[in-house]
C-alpha positions in Angstrom: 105.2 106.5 101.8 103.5 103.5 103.2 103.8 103.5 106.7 104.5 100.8 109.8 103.6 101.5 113.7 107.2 101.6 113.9 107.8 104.2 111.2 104.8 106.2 112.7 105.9 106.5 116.3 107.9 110.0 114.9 104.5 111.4 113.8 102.9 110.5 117.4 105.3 109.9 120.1 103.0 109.1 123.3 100.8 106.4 120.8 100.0 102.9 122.2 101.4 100.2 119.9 98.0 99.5 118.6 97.0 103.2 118.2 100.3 103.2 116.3 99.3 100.1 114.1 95.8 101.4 113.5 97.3 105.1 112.9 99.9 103.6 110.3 97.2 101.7 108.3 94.9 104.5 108.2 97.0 106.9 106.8 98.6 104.7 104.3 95.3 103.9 102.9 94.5 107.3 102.2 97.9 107.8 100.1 96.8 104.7 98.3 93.9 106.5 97.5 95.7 109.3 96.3 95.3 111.5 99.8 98.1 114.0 100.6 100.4 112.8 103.1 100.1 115.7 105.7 96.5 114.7 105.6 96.6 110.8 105.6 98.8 112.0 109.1 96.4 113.7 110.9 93.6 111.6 109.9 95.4 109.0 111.4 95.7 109.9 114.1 92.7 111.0 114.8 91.0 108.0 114.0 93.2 106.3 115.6 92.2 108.2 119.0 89.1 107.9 118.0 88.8 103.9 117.4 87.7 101.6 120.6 85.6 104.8 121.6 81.8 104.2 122.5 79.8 106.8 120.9 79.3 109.9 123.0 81.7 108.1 125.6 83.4 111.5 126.1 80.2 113.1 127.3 80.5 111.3 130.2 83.9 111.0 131.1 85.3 112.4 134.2 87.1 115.7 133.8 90.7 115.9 135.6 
């Protein structure tokens, strides 16, 4: 199933509209690649939280 931020938001429901839209396009280009779709969801997502990142930035983020 090709995926949309909008029909992502049930898969990760604290997202950003752009971590949504970056999410969604991830994962649906793994199924088009002929990735499982429990995978092309959490590598999604994780990429998705990942994306905009510096490298190492969470080394030297403030712990709350």
């Amino acid at each position: 199933m090709p995926w949309d931020a909008k029909s992502f938001k049930k898969h990760w429901k604290d997202a950003s509209p752009a971590q949504l839209k970056k999410a969604a396009a991830i994962a649906t280009a793994i199924l088009k690649g002929g990735g499982e779709e429990g995978t092309a969801i959490a590598t999604g997502i994780a990429r998705a939280k990942a994306h905009g990142k510096k490298p190492h930035e969470h080394l030297y983020a403030e712990k709350k």
